[in-house]
Residue, then its C-alpha position, 0 to 999 in steps of 0.5 A: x698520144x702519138x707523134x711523129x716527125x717526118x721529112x716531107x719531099x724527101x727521099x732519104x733522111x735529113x732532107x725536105x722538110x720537117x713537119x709533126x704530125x700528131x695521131x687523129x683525135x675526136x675533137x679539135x683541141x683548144x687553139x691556143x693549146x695548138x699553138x703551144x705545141x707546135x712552139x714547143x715542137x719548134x718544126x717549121x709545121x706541126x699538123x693536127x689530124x681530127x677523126x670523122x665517120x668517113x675513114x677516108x676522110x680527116x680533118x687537117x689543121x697546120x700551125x708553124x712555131x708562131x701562127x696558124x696557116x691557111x695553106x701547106x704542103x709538106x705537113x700534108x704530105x707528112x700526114x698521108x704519109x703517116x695515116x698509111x704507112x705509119x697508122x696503116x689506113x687502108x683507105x687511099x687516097x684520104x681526103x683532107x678538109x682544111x681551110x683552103x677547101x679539101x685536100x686530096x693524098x694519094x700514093x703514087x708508086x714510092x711517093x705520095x701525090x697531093x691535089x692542091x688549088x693552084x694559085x696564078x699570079x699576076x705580074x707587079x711593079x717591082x714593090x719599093x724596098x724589095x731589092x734592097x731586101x733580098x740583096x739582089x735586083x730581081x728580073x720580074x716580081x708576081x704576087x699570089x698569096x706570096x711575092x715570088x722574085x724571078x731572078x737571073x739565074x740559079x746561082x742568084x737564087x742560091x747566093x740570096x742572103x736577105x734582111x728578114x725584117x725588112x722583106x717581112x714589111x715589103x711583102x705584107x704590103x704586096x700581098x696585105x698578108x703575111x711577109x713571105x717571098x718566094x724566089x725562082x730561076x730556070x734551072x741550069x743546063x743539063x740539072x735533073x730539074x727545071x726549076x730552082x727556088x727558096x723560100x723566105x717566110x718571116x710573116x710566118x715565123x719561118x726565116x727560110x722553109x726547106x720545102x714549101x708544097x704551098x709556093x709551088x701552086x704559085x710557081x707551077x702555073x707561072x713557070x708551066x706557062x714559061x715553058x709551054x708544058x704542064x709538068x715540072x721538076x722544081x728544086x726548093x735549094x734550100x741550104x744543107x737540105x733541099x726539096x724535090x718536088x714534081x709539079x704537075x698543073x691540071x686546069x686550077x689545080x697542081x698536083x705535087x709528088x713527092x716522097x717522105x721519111x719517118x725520122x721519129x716517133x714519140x709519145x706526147x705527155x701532155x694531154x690536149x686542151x679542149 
């Protein structure tokens, strides 16, 4: 069986994020057994595809190192990336069924364009213990699926250095979910995008994502509504790597663009579990 490793919103090697992303299969494999993979694979998402009758049309399932998510963007787009330019499936756009309902990757000229739910926030007291978590006062705190901190500026979004363990508590509790906090600014004058943020998600396993196509159906309808238009460039700063992803928000919806790079292809030798 087949599996590549893909650098997902990202024009060029050692960008974005990684993500693998295993050939289709017939059945689902035992979860467990998922999970071992993508432990194994030590990638921030490992991304399951499963064949249906519908060539256009695939099953999706994503672990990180540690669970099994609901929601992901980068390893979605790796697995369009794959399906066409890899496996060479005509078919386009492909459809995905998840657990957040079907996903939808089209190519979009040298990128892929994804078609995700949005997920508005809505404003909170700041929560107690997360400025002393992140290191840094936030300006305004919203809650989604994620806390997402607005600071003051770029630079701040760039300079936090959180405690991991103890933003995990504080977010959980915010959200009655996984510990995972986002951090946003407007971007600096005259940078080519709008919006600078991070990304922290121990709940998830994950210290800090490079690249997360999930936050951005929160920050999209947030900043969208800030800036009185309907299409953004975020930068995701993530130190060393850095994501590029074009948000734009149609009603309850956010399509994310972005490009992808094959870095490696492998044959796995261990046989699936059902």
């Amino acid at each position: 069986m087949r599996q590549w490793t893909v650098d997902a919103f990202a024009a060029q090697p050692f960008r974005g994020n990684q993500a693998c992303v295993l050939e289709p299969m017939a059945a689902w494999p035992d979860a467990a057994w998922m999970q071992a993979l993508a432990a194994e694979n030590n990638q921030a998402e490992t991304a399951f595809l499963l064949k249906t009758d519908d060539p256009a049309r695939f099953g999706l399932r994503w672990f990180t190192p540690a669970v099994e998510v609901p929601l992901c963007g980068h390893a979605t787009l790796a697995s369009g990336h794959v399906l066409l330019s890899e496996l060479g499936v005509a078919a386009d756009p492909l459809t995905f069924d998840t657990k957040s309902g079907p996903l939808i990757v089209r190519r979009a000229g040298d990128a892929y364009e994804m078609d995700f739910p949005a997920q508005p926030p809505r404003r909170i007291d700041p929560p107690a213990g997360l400025s002393e978590a992140l290191g840094v006062e936030p300006q305004e705190v919203w809650v989604s699926s994620y806390v997402v901190a607005v600071l003051k500026d770029e630079a701040e979004v760039r300079r936090v250095a959180p405690n991991l363990s103890a933003l995990a508590i504080v977010a959980s509790a915010a959200t009655d979910g996984r510990g995972n906090v986002g951090v946003a600014a407007l971007a600096d004058p005259g940078r080519p995008y709008d919006v600078v943020d991070r990304f922290f998600a121990p709940g998830s396993g994950i210290p800090e994502d490079p690249a997360t196509g999930s936050l951005h159906c929160i920050l999209s309808p947030l900043f969208a509504d800030r800036l009185g238009r309907a299409r953004l460039r975020f930068y995701q700063a993530y130190p060393g790597r850095g994501g590029e992803l074009d948000c734009e928000l149609k009603g309850d919806r956010v399509l994310l663009r972005g490009r992808a790079v094959t870095m490696l292809e492998g044959n796995l030798r261990v046989a699936p579990q059902s």
